[in-house]
VEXDREN-2710 file (C-alpha; in Angstrom, 1 decimal):
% VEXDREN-2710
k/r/px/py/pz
1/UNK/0.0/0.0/0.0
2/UNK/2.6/2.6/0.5
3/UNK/4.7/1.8/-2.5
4/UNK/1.4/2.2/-4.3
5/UNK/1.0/5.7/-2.5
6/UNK/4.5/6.8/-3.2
7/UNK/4.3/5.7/-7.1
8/UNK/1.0/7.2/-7.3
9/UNK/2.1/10.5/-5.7
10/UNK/5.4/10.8/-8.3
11/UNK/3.3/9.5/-11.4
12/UNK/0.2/12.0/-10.8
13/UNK/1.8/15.4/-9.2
14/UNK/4.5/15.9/-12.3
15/UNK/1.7/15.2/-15.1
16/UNK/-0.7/17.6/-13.5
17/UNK/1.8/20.4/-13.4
18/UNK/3.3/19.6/-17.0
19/UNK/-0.5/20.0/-18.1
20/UNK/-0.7/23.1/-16.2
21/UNK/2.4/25.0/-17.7
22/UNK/1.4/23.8/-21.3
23/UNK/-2.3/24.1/-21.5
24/UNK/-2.6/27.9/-20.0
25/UNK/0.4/28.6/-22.6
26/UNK/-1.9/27.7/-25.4
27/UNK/-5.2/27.8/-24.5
28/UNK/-6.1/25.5/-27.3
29/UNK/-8.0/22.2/-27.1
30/UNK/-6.0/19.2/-28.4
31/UNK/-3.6/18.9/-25.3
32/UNK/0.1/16.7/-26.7
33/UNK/-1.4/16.6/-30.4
34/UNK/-0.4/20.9/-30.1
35/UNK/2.6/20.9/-27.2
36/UNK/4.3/18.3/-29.7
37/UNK/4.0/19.2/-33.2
38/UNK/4.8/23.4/-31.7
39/UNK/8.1/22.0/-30.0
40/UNK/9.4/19.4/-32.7
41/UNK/7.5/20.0/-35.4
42/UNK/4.9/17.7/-38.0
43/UNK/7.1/14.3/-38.2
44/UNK/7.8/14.2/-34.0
45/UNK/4.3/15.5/-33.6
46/UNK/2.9/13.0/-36.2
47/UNK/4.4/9.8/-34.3
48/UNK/3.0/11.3/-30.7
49/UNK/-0.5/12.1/-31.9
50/UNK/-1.4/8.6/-33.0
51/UNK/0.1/6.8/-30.6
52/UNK/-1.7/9.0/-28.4
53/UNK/-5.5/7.6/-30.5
54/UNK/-3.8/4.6/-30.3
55/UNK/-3.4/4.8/-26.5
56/UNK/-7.1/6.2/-26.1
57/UNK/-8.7/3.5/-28.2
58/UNK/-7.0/1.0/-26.6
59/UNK/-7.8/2.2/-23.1
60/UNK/-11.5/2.8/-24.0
61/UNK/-11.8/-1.1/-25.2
62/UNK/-10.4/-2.0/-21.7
63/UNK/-13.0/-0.3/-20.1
64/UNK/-15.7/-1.9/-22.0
65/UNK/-14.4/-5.5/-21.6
66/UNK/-13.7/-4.5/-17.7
67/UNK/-17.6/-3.2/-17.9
68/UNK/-18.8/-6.8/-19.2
69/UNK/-16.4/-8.8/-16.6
70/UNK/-18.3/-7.3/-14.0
71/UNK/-21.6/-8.3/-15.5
72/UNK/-20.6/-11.2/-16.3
73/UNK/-19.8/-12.0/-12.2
74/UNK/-23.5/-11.5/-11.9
75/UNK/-25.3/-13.5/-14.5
76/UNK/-23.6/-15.9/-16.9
77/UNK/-24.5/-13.4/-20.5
78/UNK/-24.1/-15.6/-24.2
79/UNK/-21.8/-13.9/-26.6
80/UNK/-24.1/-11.9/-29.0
81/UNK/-25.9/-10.3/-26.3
82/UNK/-22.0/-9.6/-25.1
83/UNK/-21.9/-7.5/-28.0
84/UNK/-25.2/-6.2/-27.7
85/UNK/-24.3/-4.7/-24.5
86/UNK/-21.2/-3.2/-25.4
87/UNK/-22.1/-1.4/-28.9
88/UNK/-25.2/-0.3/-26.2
89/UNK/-22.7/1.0/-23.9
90/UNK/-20.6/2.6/-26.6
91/UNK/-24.0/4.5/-27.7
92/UNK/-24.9/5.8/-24.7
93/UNK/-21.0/7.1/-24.4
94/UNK/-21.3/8.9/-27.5
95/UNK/-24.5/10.3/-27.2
96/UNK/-23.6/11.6/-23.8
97/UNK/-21.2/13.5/-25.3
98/UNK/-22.6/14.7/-28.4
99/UNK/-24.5/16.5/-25.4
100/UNK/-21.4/18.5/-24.5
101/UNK/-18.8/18.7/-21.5
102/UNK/-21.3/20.5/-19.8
103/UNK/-23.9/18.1/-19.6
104/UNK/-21.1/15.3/-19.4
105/UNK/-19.5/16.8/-16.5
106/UNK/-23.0/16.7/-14.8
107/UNK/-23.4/13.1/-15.5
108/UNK/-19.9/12.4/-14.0
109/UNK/-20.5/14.3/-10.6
110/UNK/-23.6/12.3/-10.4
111/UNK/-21.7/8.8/-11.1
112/UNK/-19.3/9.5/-8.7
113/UNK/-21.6/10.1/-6.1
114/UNK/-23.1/6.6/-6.8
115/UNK/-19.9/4.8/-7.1
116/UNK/-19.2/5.6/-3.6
117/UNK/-22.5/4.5/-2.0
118/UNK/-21.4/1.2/-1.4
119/UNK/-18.4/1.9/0.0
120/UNK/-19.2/4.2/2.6
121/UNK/-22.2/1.4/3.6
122/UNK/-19.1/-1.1/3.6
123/UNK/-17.2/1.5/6.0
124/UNK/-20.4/1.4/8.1
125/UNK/-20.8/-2.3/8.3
126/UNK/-17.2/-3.4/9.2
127/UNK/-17.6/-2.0/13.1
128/UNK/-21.7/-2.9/12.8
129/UNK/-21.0/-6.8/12.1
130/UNK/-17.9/-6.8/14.1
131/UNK/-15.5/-7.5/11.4
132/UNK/-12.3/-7.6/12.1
133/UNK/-9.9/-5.0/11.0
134/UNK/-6.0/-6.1/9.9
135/UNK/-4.4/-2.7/9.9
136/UNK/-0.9/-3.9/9.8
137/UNK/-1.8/-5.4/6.8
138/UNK/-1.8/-1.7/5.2
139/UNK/1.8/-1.2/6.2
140/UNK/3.2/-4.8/5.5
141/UNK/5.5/-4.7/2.9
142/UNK/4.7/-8.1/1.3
143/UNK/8.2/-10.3/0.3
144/UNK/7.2/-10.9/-3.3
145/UNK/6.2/-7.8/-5.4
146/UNK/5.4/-7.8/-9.1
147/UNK/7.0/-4.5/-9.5
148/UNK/5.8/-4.8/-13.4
149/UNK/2.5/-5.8/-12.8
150/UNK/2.0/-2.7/-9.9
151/UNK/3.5/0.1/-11.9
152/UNK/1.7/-1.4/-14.9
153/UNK/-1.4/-0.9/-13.0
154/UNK/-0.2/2.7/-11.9
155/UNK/0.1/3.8/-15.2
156/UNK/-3.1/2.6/-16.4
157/UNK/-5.1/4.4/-13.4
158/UNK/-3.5/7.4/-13.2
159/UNK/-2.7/8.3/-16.2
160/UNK/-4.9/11.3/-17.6
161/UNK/-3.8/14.1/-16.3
162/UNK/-2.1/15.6/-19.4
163/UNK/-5.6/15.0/-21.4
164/UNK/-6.8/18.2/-19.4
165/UNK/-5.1/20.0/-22.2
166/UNK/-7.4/18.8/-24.9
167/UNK/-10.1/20.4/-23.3
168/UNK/-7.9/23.9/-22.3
169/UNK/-10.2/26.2/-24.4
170/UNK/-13.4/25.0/-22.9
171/UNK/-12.2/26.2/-18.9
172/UNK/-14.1/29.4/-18.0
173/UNK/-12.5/31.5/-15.1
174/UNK/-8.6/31.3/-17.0
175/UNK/-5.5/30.6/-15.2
176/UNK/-7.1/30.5/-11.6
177/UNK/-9.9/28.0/-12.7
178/UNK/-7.8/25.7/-14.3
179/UNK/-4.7/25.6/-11.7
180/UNK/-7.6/25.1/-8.7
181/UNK/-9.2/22.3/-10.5
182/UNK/-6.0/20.4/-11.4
183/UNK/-4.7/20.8/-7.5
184/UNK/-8.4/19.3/-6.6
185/UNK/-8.3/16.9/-8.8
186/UNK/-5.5/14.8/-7.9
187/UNK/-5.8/14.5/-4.5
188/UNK/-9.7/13.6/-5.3
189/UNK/-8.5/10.5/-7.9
190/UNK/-6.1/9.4/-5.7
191/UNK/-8.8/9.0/-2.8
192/UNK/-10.9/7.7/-5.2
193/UNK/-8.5/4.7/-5.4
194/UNK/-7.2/4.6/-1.7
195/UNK/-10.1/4.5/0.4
196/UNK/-11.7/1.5/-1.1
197/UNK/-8.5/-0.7/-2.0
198/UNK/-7.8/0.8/1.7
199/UNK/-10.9/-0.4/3.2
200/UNK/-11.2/-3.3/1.2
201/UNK/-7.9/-4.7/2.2
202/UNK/-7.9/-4.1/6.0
203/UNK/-10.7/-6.8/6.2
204/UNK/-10.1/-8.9/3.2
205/UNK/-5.9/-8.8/3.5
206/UNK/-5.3/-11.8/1.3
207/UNK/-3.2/-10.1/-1.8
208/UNK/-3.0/-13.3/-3.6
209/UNK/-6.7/-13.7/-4.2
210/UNK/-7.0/-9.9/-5.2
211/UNK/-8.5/-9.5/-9.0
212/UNK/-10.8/-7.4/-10.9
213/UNK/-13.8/-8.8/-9.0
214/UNK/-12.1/-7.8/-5.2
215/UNK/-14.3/-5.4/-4.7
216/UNK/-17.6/-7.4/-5.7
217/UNK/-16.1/-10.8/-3.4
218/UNK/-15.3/-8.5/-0.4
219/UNK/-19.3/-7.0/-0.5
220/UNK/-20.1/-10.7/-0.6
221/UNK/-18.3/-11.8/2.3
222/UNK/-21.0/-9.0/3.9
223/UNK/-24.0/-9.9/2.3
224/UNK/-25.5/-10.4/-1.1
225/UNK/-27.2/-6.9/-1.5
226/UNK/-23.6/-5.2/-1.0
227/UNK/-21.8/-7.6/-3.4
228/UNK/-24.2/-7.0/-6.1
229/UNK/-23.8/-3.0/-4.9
230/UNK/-20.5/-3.3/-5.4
231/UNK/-20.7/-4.4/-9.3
232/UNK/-23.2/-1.8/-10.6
233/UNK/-20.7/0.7/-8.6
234/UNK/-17.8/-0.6/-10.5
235/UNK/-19.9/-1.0/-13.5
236/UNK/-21.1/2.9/-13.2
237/UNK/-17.0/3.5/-12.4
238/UNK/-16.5/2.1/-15.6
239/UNK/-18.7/4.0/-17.4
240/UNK/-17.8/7.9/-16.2
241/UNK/-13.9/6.7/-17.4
242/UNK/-15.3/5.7/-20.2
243/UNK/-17.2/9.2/-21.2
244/UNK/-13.8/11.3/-20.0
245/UNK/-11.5/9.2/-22.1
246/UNK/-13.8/9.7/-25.2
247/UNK/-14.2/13.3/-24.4
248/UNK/-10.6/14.1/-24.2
249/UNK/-9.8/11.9/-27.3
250/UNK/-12.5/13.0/-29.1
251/UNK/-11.2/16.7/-29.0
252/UNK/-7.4/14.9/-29.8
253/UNK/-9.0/13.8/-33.2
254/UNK/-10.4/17.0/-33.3
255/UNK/-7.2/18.6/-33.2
256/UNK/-5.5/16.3/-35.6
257/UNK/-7.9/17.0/-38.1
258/UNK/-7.9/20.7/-37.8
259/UNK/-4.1/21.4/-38.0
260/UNK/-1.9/24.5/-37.3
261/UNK/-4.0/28.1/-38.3
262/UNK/-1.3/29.3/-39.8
263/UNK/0.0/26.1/-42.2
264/UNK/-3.4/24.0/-42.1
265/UNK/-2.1/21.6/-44.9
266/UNK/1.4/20.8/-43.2
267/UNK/0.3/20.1/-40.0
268/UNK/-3.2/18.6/-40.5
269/UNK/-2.5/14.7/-39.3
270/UNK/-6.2/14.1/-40.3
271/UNK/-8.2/14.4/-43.3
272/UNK/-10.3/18.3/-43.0
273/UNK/-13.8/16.1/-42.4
274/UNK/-12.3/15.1/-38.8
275/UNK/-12.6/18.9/-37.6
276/UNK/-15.9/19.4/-37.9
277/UNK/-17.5/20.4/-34.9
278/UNK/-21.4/20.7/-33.9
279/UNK/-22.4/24.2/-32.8
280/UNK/-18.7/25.3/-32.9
281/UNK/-17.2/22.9/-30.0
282/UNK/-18.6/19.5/-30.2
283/UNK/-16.3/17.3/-32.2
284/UNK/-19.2/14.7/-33.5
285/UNK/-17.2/12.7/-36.1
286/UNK/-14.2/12.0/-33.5
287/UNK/-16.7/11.1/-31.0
288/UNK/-18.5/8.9/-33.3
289/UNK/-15.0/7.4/-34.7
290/UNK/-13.2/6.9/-31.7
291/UNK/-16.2/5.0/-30.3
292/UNK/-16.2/2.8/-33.4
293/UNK/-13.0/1.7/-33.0
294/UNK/-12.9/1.2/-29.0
295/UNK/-16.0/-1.1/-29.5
296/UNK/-14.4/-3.4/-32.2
297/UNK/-10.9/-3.1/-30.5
298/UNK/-12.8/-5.3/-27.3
299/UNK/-12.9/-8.7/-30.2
300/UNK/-9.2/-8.4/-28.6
301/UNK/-7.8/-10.0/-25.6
302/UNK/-7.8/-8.3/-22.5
303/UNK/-4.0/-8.8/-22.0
304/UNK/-3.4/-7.3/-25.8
305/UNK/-4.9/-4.5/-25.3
306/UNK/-3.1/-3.5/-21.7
307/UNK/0.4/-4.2/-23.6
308/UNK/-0.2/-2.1/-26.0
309/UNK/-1.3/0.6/-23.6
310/UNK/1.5/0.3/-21.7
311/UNK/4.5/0.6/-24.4
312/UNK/2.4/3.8/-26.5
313/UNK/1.2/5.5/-23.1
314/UNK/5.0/6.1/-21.8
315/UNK/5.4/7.5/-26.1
316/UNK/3.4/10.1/-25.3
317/UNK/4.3/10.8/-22.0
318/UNK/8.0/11.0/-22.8
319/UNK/7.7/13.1/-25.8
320/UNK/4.9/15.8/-24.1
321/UNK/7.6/16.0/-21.3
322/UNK/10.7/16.7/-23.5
323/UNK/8.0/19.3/-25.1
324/UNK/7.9/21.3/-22.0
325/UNK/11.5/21.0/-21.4
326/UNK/12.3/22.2/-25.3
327/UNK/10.0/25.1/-25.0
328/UNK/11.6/26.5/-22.3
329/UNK/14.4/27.2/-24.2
330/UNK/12.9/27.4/-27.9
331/UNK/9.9/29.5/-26.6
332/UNK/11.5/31.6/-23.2
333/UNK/9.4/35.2/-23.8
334/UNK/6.2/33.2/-24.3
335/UNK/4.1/34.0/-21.8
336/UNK/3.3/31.3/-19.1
337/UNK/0.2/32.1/-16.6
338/UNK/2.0/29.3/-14.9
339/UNK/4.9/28.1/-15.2
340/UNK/6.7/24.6/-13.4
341/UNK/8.4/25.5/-10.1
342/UNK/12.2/25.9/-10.7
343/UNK/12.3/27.2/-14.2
344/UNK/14.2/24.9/-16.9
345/UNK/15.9/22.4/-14.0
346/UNK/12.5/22.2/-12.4
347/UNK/10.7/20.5/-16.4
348/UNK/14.2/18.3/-15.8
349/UNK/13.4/17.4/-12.5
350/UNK/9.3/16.9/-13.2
351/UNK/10.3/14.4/-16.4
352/UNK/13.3/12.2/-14.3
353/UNK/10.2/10.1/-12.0
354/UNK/8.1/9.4/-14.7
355/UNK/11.1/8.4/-17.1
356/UNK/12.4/6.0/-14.4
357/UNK/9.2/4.9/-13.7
358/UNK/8.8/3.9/-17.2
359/UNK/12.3/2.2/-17.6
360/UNK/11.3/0.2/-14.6
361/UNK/7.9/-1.1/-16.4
362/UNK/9.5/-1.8/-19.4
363/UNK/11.9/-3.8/-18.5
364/UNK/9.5/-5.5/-16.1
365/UNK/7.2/-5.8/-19.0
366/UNK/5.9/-9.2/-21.1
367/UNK/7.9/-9.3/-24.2
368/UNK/4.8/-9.2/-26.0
369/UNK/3.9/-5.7/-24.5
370/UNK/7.7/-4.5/-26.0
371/UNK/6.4/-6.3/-29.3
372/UNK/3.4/-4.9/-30.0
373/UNK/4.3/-1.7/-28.4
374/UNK/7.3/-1.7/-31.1
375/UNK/5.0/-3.1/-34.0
376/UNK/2.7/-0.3/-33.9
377/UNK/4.9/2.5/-33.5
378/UNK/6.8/0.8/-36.5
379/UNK/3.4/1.1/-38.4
380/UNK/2.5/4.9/-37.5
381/UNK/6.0/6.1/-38.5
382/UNK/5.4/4.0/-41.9
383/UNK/2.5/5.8/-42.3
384/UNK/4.6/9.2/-42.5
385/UNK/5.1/9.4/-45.8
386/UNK/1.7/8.6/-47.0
387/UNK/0.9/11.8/-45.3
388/UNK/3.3/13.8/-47.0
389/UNK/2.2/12.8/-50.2
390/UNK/-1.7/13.2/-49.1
391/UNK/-1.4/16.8/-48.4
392/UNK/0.9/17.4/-51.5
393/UNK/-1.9/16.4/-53.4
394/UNK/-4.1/18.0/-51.5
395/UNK/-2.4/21.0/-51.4
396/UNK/-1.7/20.9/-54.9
397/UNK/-5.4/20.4/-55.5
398/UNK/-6.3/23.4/-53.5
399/UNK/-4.1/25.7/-55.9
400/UNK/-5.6/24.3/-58.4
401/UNK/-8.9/25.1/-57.3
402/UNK/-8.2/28.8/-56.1
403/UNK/-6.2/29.4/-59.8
404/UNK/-9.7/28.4/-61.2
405/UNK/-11.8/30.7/-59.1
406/UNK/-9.4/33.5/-60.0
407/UNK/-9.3/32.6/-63.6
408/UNK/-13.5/32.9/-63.7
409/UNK/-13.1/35.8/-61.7
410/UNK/-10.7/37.6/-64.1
411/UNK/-13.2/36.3/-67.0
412/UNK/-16.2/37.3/-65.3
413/UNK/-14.2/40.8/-64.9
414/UNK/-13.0/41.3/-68.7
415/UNK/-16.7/39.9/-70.2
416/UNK/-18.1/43.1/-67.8
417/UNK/-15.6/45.7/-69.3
418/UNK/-16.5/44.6/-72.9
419/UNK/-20.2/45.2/-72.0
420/UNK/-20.0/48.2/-70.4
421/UNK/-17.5/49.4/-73.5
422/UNK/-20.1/48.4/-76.5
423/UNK/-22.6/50.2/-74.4
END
């Protein structure tokens, strides 16, 4: 429990002040798809972007298959209706937010509320049944540790606090709003997590017959209303991470498809239809898209989809960090409404946890993870050049187009003067 704490604490705290520095610097949505491509440019920014989907996607389908394991602990469910319930799942996601973050942050409030419920009526029960309570248990530092499998884990839960960027634009109230809500935020996710593993293990202390079901088994050993509690809790958990991940991703795609003001057709990483946005800030096709592919990403094993996770995720993270270090020297007059503590050493100091951090899970990783991980960054550099050549001919098809309006135009012109000079 307190190596969990301590990795928590050093995984969470840097990302939320690299997303603080780099959002309020350009109040853009889009989050690493901008920090990226503005610090190394299209091919750096390119690689980081998709991995990024990638990493989203991926994420998103373990949510849905984590979704139908809980279900599944509950009633025994055939494999098309499986299916049923996760495309039904996946609508509801998107239709939530097609809504807007508004409404969606509504939703979430309310979900968390609910996801608690149980807990608190476990944290009521242990002293009313006379359960007894292992606190030692919390501080025992157990003699065999999957180091890979726990900072694994870590990276997976807490890892979206730089996707606060991609909605920068949309946080009303500036600098002050944003820097409160990031400072509330982490201590909130990381209660979130502590208080029922917390709870959970001083009465159920038996490490090697934790799973995903823990929580649903522990209400059990109560009674059966608490255990099946537990499940639509974790079910309802599920299901807010799985609206904030397509939100964030959703403006990502957004992002990708609308490119750089100033150069659209060089930095554009998505064809022009990906940017188009319902009542200005809505991005409907990303939404729509990214849910596509989550849903038909869950055919995949569970195990699949966490490896490839795990290699992309520390991509991104690694290249958004060197970002913030870069800027600081490519970018020093730009102005920061806040800024990392301790100036250029201080973006050094922020990245060196998280890079160990990830050495450590790498090398602690299933081949397979370093595999796949490898294989589809291999694919999204291949990919490059087919972009290059896509928005040469794009671009060459634009000029084309604008020589033609100006050549009508200058016809339209000349056929006007020869009118107006026989009359």
């Amino acid at each position: 429990m307190i190596g969990l704490f301590v990795i928590s604490i050093v995984w969470c705290l840097p990302q939320g002040l690299l997303s603080a520095e780099l959002s309020l610097m350009t109040k853009a949505n889009g989050g690493g798809v901008i920090w990226v491509q503005r610090a190394f440019g299209d091919f750096v920014g390119f690689v980081s972007a998709h991995a990024s989907v990638v990493v989203c996607v991926s994420n998103d389908a373990v949510l849905l298959v984590l979704v139908l394991d809980y279900i599944k602990s509950a009633i025994e469910i055939e494999l098309w209706l499986q299916w049923v319930i996760k495309a039904a799942l996946t609508a509801a996601v998107a239709i939530l937010n097609i809504q807007g973050l508004d409404w969606l942050s509504k939703i979430s409030t309310f979900l968390a509320i609910l996801v608690f419920i149980p807990f608190v009526t476990e944290a009521i029960m242990i002293p009313v049944m006379g359960r007894e309570m292992y606190w030692g248990a919390v501080i025992e530092i157990p003699k065999n540790v999957d180091w890979g499998t726990l900072i694994s884990n870590v990276v997976w839960a807490y890892g979206g606090f730089d996707t606060m960027g991609t909605v920068a634009a949309e946080v009303q109230g500036g600098t002050r709003t944003y820097v409160r809500g990031l400072a509330g935020t982490i201590p909130l996710i990381l209660l979130t997590y502590f208080f029922p593993i917390t709870l959970g293990y001083i009465v159920y202390p038996y490490k090697d017959k934790w799973g995903p079901k823990a929580f649903a088994d522990i209400g059990f050993t109560f009674t059966d209303t608490l255990g099946y509690s537990m499940i639509v809790a974790s079910v309802l958990s599920q299901f807010g991470q799985l609206n904030a991940v397509v939100a964030s991703t959703a403006l990502q795609v957004w992002a990708m498809g609308k490119g750089k003001s100033l150069d659209e057709n060089a930095h554009r990483y998505l064809p022009r239809f990906f940017a188009w946005a319902y009542k200005g800030n809505i991005p409907v096709v990303g939404i729509i898209v990214i849910s596509g592919i989550s849903l038909a990403l869950t055919a995949l094993d569970y195990e699949i989809l966490i490896q490839l996770y795990l290699f992309l995720r520390l991509i991104t993270l690694y290249s958004e960090y060197l970002a913030l270090i870069y800027l600081k020297w490519k970018e020093p007059d730009t102005p920061r409404p806040y800024s990392v503590p301790g100036g250029k050493i201080g973006a050094i100091l922020c990245f060196l946890p998280t890079l160990s951090i990830g050495i450590v899970a790498l090398v602690t990783a299933n081949h397979m993870a370093l595999i796949l991980g490898a294989a589809m960054t291999g694919v999204i550099i291949a990919a490059y050049p087919v972009k290059l050549l896509w928005v040469h001919l794009t671009h060459k098809y634009d000029c084309c187009r604008a020589d033609e309006e100006l050549m009508t135009q200058q016809e339209e012109e000349e056929y006007q003067q020869s009118i107006n000079f026989v009359n």
